[in-house]
C-alpha positions as CSV (number, residue, x, y, z in Angstrom):
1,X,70.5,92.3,102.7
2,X,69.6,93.2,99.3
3,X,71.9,92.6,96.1
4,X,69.8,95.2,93.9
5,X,72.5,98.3,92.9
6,X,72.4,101.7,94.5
7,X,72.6,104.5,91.9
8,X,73.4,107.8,92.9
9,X,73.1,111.2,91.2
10,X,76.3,113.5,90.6
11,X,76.3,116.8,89.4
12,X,79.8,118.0,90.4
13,X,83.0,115.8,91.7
14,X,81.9,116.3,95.2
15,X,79.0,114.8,94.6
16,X,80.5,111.6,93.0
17,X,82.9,111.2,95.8
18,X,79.8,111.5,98.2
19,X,77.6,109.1,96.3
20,X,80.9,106.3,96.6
21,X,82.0,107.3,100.2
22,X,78.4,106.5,101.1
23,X,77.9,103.3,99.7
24,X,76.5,104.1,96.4
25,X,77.4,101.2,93.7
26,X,76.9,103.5,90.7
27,X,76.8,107.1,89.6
28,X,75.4,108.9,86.7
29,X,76.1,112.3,85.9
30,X,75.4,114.5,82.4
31,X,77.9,115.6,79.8
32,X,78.5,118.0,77.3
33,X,75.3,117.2,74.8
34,X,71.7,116.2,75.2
35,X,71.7,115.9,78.8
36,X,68.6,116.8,81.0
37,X,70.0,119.2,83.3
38,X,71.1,122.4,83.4
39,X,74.7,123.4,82.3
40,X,76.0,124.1,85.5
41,X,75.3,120.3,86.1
42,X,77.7,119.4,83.4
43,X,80.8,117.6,82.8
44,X,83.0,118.1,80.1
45,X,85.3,115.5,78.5
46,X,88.0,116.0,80.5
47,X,85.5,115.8,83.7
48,X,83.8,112.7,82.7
49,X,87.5,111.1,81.8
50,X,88.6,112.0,85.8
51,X,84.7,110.6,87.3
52,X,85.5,107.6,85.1
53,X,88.4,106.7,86.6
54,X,87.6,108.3,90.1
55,X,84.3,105.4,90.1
56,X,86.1,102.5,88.5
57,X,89.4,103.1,91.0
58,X,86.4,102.3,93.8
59,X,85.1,99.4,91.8
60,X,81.8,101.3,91.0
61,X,80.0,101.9,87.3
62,X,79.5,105.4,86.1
63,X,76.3,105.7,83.7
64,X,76.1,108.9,81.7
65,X,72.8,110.7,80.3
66,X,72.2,110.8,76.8
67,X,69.0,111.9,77.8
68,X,66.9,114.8,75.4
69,X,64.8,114.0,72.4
70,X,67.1,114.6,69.3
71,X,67.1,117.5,66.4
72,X,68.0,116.3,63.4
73,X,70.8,118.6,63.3
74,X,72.1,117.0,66.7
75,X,72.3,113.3,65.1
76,X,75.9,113.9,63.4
77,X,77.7,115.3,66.6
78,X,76.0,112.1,68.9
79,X,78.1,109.2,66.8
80,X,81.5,110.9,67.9
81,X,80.4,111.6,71.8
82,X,79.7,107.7,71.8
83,X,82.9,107.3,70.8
84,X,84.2,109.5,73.2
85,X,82.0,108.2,76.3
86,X,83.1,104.3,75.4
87,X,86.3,105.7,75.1
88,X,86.7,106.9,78.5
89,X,85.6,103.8,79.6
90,X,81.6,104.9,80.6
91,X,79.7,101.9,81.4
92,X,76.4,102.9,79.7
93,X,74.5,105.8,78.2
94,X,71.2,106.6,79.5
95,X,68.9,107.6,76.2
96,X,65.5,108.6,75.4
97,X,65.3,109.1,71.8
98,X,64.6,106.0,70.0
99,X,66.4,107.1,67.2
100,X,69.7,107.8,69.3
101,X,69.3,104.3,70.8
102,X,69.5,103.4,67.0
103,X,72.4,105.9,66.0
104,X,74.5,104.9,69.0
105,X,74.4,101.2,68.6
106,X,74.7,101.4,65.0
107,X,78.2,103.4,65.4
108,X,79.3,102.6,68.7
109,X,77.8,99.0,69.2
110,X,80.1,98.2,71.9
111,X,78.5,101.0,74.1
112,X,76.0,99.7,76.7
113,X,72.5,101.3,76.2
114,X,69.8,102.4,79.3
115,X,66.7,103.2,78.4
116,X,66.1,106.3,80.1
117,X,62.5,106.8,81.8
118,X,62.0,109.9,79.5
119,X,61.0,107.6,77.3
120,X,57.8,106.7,79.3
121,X,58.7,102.3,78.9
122,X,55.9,101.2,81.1
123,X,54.9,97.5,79.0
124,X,56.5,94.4,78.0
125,X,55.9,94.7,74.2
126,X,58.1,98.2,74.3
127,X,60.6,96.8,76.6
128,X,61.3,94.0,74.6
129,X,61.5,96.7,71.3
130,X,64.4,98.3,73.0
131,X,66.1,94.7,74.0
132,X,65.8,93.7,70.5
133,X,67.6,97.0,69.5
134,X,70.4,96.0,71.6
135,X,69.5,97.7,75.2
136,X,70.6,96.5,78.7
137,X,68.4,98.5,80.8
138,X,64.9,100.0,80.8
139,X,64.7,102.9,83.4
140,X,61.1,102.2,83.8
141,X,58.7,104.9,83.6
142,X,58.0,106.3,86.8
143,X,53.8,106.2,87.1
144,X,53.7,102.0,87.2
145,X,52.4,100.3,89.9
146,X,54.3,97.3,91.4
147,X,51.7,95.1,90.0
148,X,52.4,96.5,86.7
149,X,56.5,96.0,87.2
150,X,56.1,92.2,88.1
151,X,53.8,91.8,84.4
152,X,56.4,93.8,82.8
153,X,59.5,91.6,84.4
154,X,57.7,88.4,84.0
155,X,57.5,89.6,79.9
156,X,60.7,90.3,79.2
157,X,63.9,88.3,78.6
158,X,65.8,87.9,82.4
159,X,68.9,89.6,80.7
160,X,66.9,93.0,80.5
161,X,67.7,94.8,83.8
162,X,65.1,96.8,84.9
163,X,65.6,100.4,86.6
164,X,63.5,102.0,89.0
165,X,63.4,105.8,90.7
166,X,62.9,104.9,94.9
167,X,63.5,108.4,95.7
168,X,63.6,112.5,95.3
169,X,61.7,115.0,93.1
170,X,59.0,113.9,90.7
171,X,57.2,116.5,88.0
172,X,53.8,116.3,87.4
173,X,54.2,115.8,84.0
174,X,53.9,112.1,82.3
175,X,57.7,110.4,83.2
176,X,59.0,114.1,83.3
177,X,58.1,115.4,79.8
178,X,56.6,119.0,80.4
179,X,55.7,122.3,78.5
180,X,54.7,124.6,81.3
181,X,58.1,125.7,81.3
182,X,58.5,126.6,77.9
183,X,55.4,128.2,77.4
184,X,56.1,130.6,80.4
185,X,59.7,131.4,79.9
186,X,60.4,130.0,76.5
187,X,62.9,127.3,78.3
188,X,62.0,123.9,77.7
189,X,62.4,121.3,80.3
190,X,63.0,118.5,77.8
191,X,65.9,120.3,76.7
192,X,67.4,120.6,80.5
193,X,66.5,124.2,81.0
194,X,63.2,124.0,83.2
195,X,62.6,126.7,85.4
196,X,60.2,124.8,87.7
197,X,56.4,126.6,87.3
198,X,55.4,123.6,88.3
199,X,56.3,124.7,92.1
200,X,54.9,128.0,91.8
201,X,51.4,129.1,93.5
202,X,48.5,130.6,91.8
203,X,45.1,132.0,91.5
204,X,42.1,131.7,89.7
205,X,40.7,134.2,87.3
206,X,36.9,134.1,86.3
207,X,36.9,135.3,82.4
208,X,34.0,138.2,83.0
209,X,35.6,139.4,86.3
210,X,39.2,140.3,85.2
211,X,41.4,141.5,87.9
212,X,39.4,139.3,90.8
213,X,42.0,136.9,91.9
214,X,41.1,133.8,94.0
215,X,43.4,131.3,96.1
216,X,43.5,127.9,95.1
217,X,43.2,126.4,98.6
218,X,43.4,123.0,100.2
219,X,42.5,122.6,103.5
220,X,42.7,126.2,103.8
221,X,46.0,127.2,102.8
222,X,47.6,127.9,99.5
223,X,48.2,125.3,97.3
224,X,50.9,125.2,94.5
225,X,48.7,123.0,92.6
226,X,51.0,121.3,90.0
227,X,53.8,121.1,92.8
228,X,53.8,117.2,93.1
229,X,55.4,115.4,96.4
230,X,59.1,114.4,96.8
231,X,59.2,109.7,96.3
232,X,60.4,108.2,99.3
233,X,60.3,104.8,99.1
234,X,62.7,103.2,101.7
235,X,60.1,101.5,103.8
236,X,58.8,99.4,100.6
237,X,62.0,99.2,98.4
238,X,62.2,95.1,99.2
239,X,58.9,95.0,97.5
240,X,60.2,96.8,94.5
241,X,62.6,94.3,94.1
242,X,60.6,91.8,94.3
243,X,59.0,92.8,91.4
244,X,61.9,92.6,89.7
245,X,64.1,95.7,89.9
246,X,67.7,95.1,89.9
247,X,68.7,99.1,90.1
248,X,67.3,101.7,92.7
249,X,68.0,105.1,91.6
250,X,67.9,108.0,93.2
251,X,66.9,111.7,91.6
252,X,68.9,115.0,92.6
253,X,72.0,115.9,89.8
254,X,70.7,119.3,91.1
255,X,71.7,118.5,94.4
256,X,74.3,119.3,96.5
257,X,77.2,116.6,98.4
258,X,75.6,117.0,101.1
259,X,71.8,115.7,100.1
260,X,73.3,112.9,98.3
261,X,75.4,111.4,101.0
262,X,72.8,111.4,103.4
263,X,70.3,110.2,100.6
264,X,72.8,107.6,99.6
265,X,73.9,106.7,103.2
266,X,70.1,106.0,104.2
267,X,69.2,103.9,101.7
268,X,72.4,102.0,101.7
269,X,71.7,101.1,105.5
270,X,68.5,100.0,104.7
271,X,69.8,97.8,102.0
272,X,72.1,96.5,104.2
273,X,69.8,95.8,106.9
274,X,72.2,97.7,109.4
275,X,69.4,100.4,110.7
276,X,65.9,100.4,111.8
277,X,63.4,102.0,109.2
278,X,62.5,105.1,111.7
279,X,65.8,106.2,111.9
280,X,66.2,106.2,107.9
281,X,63.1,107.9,107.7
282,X,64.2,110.8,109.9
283,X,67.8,110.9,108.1
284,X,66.1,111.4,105.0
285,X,63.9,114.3,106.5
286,X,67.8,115.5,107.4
287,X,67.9,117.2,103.9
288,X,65.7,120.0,102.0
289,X,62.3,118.1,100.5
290,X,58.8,118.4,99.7
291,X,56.4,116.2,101.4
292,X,57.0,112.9,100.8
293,X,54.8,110.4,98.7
294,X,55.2,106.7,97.6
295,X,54.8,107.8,94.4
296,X,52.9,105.5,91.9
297,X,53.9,101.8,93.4
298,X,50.5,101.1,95.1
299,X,48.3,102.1,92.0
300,X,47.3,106.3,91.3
301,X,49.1,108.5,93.3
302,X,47.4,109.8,96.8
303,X,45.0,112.2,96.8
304,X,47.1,114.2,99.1
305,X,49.5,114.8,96.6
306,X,50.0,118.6,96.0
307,X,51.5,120.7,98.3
308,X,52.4,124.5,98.4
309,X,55.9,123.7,96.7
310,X,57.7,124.7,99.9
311,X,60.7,122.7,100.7
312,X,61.2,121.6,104.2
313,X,64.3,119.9,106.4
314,X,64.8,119.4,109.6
315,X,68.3,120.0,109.8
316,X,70.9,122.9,109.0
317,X,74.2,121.2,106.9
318,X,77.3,123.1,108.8
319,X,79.9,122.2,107.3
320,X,82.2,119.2,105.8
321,X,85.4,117.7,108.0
322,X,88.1,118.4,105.0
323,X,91.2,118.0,107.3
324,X,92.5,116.7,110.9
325,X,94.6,118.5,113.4
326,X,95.8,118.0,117.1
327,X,92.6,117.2,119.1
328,X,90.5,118.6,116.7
329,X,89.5,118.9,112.8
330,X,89.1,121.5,110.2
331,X,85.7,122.5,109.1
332,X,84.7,123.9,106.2
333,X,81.8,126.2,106.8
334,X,78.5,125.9,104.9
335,X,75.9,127.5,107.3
336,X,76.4,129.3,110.9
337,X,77.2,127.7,113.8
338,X,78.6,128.7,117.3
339,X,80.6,127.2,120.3
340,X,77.9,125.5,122.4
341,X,75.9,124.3,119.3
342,X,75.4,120.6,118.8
343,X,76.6,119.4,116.0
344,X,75.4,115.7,114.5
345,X,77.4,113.6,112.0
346,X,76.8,112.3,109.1
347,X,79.3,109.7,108.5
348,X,79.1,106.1,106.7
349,X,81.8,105.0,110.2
350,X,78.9,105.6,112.7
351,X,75.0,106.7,112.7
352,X,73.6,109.3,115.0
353,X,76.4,110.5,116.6
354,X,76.7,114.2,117.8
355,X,79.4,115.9,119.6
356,X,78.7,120.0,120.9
357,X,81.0,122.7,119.4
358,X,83.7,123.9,122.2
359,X,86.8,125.4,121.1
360,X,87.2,127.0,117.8
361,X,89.9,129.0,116.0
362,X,89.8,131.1,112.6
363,X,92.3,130.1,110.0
364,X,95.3,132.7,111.7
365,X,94.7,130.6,114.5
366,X,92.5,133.1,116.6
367,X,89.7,132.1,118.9
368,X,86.4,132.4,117.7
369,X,82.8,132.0,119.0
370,X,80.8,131.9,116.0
371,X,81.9,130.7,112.1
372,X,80.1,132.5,110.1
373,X,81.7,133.5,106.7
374,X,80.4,131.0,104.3
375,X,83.5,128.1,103.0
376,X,86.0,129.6,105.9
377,X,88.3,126.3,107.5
378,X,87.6,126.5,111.1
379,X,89.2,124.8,113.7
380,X,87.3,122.7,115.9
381,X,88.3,121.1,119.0
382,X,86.8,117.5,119.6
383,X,87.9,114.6,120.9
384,X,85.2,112.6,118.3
385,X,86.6,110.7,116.1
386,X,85.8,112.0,112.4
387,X,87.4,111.5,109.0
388,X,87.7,113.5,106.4
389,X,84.5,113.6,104.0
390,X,82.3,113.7,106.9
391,X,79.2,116.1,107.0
392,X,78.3,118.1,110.5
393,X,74.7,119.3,110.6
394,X,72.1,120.9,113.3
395,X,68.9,120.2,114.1
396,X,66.4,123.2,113.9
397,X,63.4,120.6,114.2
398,X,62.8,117.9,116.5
399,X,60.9,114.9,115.5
């Protein structure tokens, strides 16, 4: 069993009481200013008051991004939000800007500081910069090598905690900072708006032949050629911390409840030691990814790298248990499903069970053979036992 903490992404309170119902032992989510997501992925005050006391109430920590590179005209409004995130009792700020590290700990000193891995901290000499400015953490950046973490760790004071990303999507640009985005569609991905060109395919142009448009193939198919590969690093993650990680963190404030419980849920079994590896690796091709990659750990990434940008899964997410009634329990539909369908649960009380859809009944109590209006409570007759919170999926692919 591993001690190092599991940090789980939130973008929405679904999400946070996933990430906690599954195991995770820390959240982080973005507020109102400077964070690297878009808005819809947002808490405001009152939100981040509720997560705050929704994460401590399960003994957890709730981390909140701090995360763009600062405008001047932004500095004045940042001094008052630190006040207000210490204030509602947030357990550190994740920041990029070195001068909003300097800003925050200058007016708000009591305010634990993360380094976030925007800020690309990847040697000992920087890391120990930002301890000396009063940071805890140093989200490292995400293209060093496990080598290059154990130099790092063994150069820095032990009372520096060291971060590390073990899974979801990485950008081809240098820790994340990109202007494809804002040079196609005028919306800046360092300022949380990116609209992802990165994923999209193209073709070459020759200058003297305009209008002659040719595939950028691999292997003979189209290749979305700055599309990089999802991290998946659940068979190595003892090795990361070894090297001395103390925090594994997974990507996906963009994603829905669903992706981060079973995320969350298969990397907390295989910290625990409580599943075998090829039955975490097939929950975690469960949810919507691109092919997945180790990354940077073992040196330059793999040649094999790029990919067409499509997203793949090998399951179909149903619908979430919200309630329990005689010999049965209410469903909340997400995806279609019919009576005779097997249905598979993703629960942190059990691993790979499945149970096959017999009776139903709409919400005026009518049978039904098929749910299929999107967030409509179904009835559904099993004599499984399933709480409340747990997820239902199908499985379109078999391994």
């Amino acid at each position: 069993m591993l001690k190092t903490e599991l940090l789980a992404p939130a973008g929405d309170p679904e999400c946070i009481e996933a990430a906690l119902r599954f195991g995770a032992d820390a959240v982080y989510l973005g507020g109102e200013i400077l964070q690297l997501r878009a808005q819809k992925a947002a808490f405001d005050r009152a939100g981040i008051r509720r997560a705050s006391e929704t994460v401590h109430a399960a003994g957890k920590k709730l981390y909140v991004t701090v995360n763009c590179f600062m405008r001047t005209d932004e500095i004045p409004a940042l001094s008052e939000y630190g006040r207000f995130l210490h204030d509602a009792g947030v357990d550190a700020a994740i920041v990029s800007d070195i001068g909003a590290v300097d800003v925050l700990k200058k007016n708000v000193p009591d305010l634990p500081i993360h380094i976030s891995t925007q800020a690309n901290c990847r040697n000992a000499a920087a890391a120990n910069v930002y301890y000396n400015m009063g940071a805890e953490r140093v989200v490292l950046a995400r293209e060093m090598s496990l080598d290059e973490i154990a130099e790092l760790r063994a150069g820095t004071p032990k009372a520096l905690e060291l971060e590390s990303f073990v899974h979801g999507a990485m950008c081809m640009a240098y820790s994340g900072r990109c202007l494809i985005s804002s040079y196609m569609n005028g919306r800046s991905g360092n300022r949380g708006e990116c609209t992802q060109p990165c994923r999209w395919n193209y073709y070459l142009v020759e200058q003297i032949r305009p209008g002659e448009y040719f595939e950028v193939e691999e292997n003979g198919e189209t290749s979305a050629i700055l599309s990089s590969h999802d991290l998946n690093c659940i068979d190595f993650i003892d090795r990361i911390a070894d090297a001395g990680v103390s925090s594994f963190k997974i990507e996906g404030r963009m994603k829905t409840a669903y992706y981060v419980a079973t995320v969350v849920n298969a990397y907390r079994r295989r910290l625990d030691g409580s599943t075998e590896l090829d039955a975490l690796q097939k929950e975690l091709s469960s949810v919507s990814h691109r092919p997945f990659s180790s990354g940077f750990y073992f040196g330059e990434t793999v040649k094999n790298h790029f990919n067409d940008g499509a997203y793949r899964s090998d399951c179909l997410f149903a619908g979430v248990v919200v309630g329990k009634t005689d010999g049965g329990v209410l469903v909340q539909q997400r995806n279609r499903f019919r009576r005779g369908d097997e249905l598979e649960v993703l629960s942190p009380d059990s691993f790979g069970a499945s149970f096959r859809v017999g009776e139903m009944f709409s919400p005026e109590g009518e049978p039904i053979e098929d749910a299929k209006l999107v967030a409509q409570i179904v009835t559904v007759k099993t004599d499984m036992a399933l709480s409340v919170g747990d997820f239902l999926r199908i499985r379109v692919k078999q391994a």
